[in-house]
C-alpha positions as CSV (number, residue, x, y, z in Angstrom):
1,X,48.5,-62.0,-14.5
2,X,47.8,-65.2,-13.4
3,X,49.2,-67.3,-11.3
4,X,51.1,-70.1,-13.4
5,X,52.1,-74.2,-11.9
6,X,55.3,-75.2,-10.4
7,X,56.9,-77.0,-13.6
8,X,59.9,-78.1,-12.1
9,X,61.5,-78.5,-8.5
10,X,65.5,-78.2,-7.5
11,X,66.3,-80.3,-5.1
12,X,69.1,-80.0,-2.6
13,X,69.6,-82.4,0.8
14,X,66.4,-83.9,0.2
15,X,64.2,-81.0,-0.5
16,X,63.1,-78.5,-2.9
17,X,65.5,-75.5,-2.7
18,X,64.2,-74.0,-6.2
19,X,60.8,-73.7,-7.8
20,X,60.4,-72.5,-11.5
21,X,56.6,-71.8,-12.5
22,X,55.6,-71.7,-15.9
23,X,52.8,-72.6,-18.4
24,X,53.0,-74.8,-21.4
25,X,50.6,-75.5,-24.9
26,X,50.1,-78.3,-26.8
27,X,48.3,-78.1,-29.9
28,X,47.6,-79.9,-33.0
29,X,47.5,-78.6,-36.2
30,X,43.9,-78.0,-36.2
31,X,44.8,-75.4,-33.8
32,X,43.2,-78.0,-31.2
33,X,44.8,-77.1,-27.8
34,X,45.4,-80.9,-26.5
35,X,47.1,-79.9,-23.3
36,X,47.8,-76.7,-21.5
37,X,49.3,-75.8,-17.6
38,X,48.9,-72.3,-16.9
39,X,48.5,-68.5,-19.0
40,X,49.1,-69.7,-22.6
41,X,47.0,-66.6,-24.0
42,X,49.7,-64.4,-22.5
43,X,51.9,-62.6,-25.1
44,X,55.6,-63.8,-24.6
45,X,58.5,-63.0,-26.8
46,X,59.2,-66.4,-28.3
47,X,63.5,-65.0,-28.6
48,X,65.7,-67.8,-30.5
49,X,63.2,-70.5,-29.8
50,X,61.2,-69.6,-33.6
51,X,64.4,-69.3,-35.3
52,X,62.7,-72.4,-37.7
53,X,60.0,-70.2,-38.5
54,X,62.4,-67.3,-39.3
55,X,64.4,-69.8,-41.8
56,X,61.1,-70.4,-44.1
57,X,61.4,-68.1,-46.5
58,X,65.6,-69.0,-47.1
59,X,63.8,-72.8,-48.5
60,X,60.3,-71.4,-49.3
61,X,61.7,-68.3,-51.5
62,X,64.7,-71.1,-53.1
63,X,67.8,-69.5,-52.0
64,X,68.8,-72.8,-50.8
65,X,68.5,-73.5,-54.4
66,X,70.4,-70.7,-55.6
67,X,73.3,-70.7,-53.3
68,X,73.7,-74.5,-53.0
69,X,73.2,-74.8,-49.4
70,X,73.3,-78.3,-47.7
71,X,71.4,-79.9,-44.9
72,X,75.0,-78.0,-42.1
73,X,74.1,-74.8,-43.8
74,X,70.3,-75.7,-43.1
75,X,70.5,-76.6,-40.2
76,X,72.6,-73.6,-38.9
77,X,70.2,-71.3,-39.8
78,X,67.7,-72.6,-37.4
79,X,70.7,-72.5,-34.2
80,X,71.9,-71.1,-31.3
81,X,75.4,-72.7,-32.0
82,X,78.0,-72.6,-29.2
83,X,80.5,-71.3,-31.7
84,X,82.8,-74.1,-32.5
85,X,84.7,-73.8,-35.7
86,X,82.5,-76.1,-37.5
87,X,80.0,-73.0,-36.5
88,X,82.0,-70.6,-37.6
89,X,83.5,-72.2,-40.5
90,X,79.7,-73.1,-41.8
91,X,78.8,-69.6,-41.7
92,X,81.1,-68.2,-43.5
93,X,80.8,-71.1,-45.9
94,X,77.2,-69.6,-46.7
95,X,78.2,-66.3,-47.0
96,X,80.4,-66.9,-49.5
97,X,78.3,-68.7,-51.8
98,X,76.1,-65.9,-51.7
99,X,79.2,-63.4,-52.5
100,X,79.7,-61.9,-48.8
101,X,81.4,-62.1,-45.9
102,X,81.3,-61.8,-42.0
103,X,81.1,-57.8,-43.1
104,X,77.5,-58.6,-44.3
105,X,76.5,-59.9,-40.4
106,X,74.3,-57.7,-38.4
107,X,74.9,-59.4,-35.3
108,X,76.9,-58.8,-33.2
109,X,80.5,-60.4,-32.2
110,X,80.4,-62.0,-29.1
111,X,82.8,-65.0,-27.5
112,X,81.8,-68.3,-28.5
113,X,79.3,-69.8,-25.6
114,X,81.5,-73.9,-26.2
115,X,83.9,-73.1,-23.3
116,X,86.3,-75.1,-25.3
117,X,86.1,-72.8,-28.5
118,X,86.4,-69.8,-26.5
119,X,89.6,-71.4,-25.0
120,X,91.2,-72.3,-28.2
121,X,90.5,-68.7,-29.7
122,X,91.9,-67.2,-27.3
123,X,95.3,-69.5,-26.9
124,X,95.2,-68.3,-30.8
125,X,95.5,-64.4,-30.2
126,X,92.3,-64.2,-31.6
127,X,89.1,-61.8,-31.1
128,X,85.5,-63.1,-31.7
129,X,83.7,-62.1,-35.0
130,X,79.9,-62.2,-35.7
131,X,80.6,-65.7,-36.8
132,X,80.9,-66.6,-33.6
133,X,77.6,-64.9,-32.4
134,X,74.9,-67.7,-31.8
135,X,72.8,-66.5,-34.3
136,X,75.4,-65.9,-36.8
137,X,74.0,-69.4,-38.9
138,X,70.3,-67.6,-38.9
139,X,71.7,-64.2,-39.8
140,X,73.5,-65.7,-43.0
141,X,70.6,-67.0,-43.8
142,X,68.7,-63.5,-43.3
143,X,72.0,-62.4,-46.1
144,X,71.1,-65.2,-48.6
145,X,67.3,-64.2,-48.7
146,X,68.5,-60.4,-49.2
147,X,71.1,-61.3,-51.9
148,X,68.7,-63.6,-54.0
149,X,66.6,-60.6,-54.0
150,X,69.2,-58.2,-54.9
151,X,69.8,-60.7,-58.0
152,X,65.6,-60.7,-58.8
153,X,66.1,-56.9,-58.8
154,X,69.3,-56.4,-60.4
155,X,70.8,-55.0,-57.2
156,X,74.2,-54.8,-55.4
157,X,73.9,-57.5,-53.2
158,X,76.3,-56.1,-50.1
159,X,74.0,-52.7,-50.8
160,X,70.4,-54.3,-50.8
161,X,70.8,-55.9,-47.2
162,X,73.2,-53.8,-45.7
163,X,70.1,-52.7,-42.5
164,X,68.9,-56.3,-42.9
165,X,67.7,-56.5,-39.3
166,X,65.0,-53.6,-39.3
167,X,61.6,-54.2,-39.0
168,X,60.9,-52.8,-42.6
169,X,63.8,-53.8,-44.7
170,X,62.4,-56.3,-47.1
171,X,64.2,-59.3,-45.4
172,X,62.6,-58.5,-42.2
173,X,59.4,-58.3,-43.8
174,X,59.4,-61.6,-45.6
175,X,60.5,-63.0,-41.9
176,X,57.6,-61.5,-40.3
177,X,55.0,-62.7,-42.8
178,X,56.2,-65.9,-42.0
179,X,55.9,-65.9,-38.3
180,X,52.0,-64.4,-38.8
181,X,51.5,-67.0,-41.2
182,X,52.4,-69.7,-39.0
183,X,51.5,-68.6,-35.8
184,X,47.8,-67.4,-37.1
185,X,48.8,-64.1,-34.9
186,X,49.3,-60.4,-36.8
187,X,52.4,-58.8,-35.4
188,X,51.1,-55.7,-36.2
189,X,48.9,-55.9,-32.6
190,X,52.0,-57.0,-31.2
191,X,54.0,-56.0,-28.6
192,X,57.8,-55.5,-30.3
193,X,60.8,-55.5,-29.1
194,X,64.5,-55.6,-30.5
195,X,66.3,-59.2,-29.7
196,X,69.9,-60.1,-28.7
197,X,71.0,-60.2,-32.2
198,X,69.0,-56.6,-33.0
199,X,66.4,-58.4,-35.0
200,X,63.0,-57.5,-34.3
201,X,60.7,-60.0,-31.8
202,X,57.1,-60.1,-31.3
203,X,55.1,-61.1,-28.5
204,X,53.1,-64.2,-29.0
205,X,50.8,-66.1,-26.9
206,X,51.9,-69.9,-26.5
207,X,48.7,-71.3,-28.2
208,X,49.4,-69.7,-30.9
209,X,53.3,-70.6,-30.7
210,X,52.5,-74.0,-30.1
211,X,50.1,-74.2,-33.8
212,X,52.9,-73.0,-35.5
213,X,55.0,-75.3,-34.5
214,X,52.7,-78.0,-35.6
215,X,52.2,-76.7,-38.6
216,X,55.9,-77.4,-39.1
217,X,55.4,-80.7,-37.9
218,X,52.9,-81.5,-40.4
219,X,52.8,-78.8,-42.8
220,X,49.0,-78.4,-42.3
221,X,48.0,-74.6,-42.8
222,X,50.9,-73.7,-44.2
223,X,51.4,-72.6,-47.7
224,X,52.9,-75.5,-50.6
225,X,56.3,-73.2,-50.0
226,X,56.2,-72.7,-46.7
227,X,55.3,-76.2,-45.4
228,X,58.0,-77.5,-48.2
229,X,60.1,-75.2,-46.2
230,X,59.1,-77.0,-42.8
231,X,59.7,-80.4,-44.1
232,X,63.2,-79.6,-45.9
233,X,64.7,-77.5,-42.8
234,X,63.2,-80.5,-40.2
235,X,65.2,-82.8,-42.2
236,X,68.4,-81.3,-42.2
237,X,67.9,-80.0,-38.7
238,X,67.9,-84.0,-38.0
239,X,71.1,-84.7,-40.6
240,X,73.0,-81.9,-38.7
241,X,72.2,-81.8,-35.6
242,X,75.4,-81.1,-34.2
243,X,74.8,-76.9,-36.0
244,X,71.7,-76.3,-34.0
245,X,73.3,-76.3,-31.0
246,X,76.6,-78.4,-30.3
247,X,78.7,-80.3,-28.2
248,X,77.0,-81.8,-25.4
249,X,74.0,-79.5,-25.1
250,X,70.3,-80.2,-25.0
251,X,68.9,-79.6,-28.6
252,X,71.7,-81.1,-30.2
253,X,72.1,-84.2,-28.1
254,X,68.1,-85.2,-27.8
255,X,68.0,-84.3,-32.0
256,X,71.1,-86.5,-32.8
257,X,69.2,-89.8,-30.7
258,X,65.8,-89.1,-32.1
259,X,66.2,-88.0,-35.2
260,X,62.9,-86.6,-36.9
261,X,60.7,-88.2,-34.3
262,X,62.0,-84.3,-32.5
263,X,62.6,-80.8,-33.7
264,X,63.0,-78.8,-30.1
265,X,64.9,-75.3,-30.3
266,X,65.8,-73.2,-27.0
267,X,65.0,-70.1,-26.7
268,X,66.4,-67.2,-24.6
269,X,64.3,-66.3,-20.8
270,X,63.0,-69.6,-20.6
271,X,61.3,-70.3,-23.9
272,X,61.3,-73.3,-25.7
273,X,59.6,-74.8,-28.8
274,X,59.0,-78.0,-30.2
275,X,57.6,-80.0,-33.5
276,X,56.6,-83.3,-33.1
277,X,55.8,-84.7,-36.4
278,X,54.4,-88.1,-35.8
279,X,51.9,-86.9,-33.2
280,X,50.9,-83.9,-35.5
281,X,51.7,-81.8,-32.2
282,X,53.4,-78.6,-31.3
283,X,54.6,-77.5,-27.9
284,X,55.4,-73.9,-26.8
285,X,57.0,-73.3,-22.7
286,X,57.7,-70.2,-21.3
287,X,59.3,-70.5,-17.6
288,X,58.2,-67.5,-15.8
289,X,61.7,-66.8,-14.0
290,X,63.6,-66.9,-17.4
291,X,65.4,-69.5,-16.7
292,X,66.6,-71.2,-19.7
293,X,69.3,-73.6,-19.1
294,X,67.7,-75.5,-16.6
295,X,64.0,-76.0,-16.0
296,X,62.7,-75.5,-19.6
297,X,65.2,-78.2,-20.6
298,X,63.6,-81.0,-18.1
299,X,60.2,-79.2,-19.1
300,X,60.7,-80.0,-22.8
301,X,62.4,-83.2,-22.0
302,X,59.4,-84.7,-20.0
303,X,56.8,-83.5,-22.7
304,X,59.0,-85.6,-25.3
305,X,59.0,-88.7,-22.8
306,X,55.0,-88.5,-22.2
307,X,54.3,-88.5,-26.0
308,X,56.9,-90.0,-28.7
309,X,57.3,-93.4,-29.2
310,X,60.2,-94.1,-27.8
311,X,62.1,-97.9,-27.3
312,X,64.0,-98.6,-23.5
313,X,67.4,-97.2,-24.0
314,X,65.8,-94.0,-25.6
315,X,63.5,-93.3,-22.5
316,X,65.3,-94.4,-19.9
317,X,67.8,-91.1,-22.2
318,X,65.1,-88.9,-22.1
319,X,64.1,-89.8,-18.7
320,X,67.1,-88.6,-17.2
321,X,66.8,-85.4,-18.9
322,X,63.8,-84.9,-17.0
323,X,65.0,-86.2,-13.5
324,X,68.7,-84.7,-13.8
325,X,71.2,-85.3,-11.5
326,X,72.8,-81.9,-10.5
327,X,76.6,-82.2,-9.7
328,X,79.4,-79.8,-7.7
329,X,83.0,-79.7,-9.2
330,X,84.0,-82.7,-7.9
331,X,81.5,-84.6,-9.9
332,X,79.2,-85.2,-7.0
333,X,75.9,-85.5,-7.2
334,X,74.2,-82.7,-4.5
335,X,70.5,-82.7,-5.9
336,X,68.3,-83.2,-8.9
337,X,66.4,-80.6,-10.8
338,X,63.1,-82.8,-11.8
339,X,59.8,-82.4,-13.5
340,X,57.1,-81.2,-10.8
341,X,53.9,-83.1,-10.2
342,X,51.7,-80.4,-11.7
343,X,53.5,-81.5,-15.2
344,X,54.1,-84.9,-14.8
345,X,50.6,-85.7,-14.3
346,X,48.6,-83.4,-16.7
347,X,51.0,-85.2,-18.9
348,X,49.7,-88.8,-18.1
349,X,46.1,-87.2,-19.3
């Protein structure tokens, strides 16, 4: 394996203390690579960050349609929510239009990641429930697909996608064809694996990461469905942004200022995804040391300053996300973790 760039430094008493290498693809939706640092033919597992792809076929097959949901409900299915109760509460929400409840999730149950939420449930008496899981938005979504096709069928709905999140239920497999379709890559010469919330993830290199995620930017490549899909979940990803993440976290927060001009999802072991609509582009980053909360953030955060349009206030916002000051619990500042020179300048190119 090759040896990938420094992407971003840590800096402590006036020198690096932390390097995190990594590689990163930009490509239009010609399938054009416009800008790469490092191994982007490399198969990664792309983890949460392609949880937009996994949310076509709830638009592209219409059980938005059939079970009423909303730009919150939307937008929840493409998150990695913190679970606050507007989380939760959302969730659930969906499942009951479509007739089910938490008992459907295939999940997990895990403490909500909002320290405040965690706080308040337990001050409650309360236990987590897999409407707290962060994925619990995207595996309602995974329920509403499965129930619309009980209905087409004339099935018991809580029957039909009870095993949801194996590789050959029929949910699954409308997921999958929806990652090859807009990645351009067949899963079946795939490495696979089974992710946090038990669904199944492929290993995908970041070229081809990066097209699909234009192809959501654009809808280029995509099917009439599929790219209505895109364009519908983009748009209530940008009315909610507040479900794809939550309070004071990266996706959320750059998503609530920019609006449409951004759709960037995390992902877990570094990964990170982006559409950028006006520019036609897609960026895929994988950090090699996992690290997700950190570097990939000021990675995708100096990728958005070098190429949308952006007036003063908004880059001066964005600008920090890439040079950010890194604080002790006293509130004082002890270092920055900042974009490295590698990526700073192929971005000026």
């Amino acid at each position: 394996m090759q040896t990938n760039p420094i992407l971003v430094e840590a800096l402590r008493g006036g020198i690096v203390e932390s390097l995190h290498r990594g590689a990163l693809a930009i490509v239009d939706a010609d399938g054009r690579v416009v800008q790469m640092l490092g191994d982007i033919e490399r198969p990664v597992f792309p983890r949460s960050a392609i949880k937009v792809l996994q949310a076509l076929p709830l638009v592209a097959g219409g059980a938005d349609h059939a079970f009423g949901l909303g730009d919150e409900e939307l937008a929840l299915a493409c998150a990695s929510h913190g679970g606050e109760a507007m989380h939760a509460a959302t969730a659930a929400g969906m499942l009951a239009k479509a007739g089910l409840d938490a008992g459907a999730l295939e999940c997990g149950a895990h403490w909500p990641y909002n320290d405040a939420a965690l706080k308040a449930l337990a001050a409650a008496g309360a236990s987590p429930s897999a409407l707290h899981n962060n994925c619990s938005g995207k595996h309602s979504g995974f329920v509403c697909v499965g129930c619309l096709m009980a209905r087409q069928a004339g099935r018991d709905a809580r029957e039909f996608v009870r095993g949801y999140v194996a590789p050959e239920h029929p949910v699954m497999r409308e997921v999958t064809a929806a990652i090859a379709a807009a990645t351009g890559f067949d899963p079946a010469t795939a490495a696979r694996g089974t992710d946090g919330c038990s669904i199944p993830t492929y290993a995908i290199p970041l070229r081809h990461l990066a097209h699909a995620f234009a192809r959501v930017a654009t809808g280029q490549g995509l099917s009439p469905a599929r790219a209505r899909a895109a364009r519908r979940l983009r748009e209530a990803v940008a009315r909610a942004p507040q479900m794809v993440a939550g309070s004071g976290r990266f996706d959320s927060r750059v998503m609530a200022r920019l609006g449409e001009r951004v759709f960037c999802k995390v992902g877990a072991e570094g990964m990170y995804c982006a559409a950028l609509p006006a520019q036609g582009l897609g960026v895929a980053i994988k950090i090699d040391d996992g690290n997700t909360a950190r570097a990939c953030e000021v990675t995708m955060a100096a990728v958005i300053g070098a190429l949308v349009a952006l007036d003063d206030a908004e880059a001066a916002f964005v600008g920090e996300l890439a040079d950010l000051p890194l604080r002790n619990w006293n509130g004082i500042e002890v270092g920055r973790l900042r974009a490295a020179q590698a990526l700073t300048a192929a971005l000026r190119h």
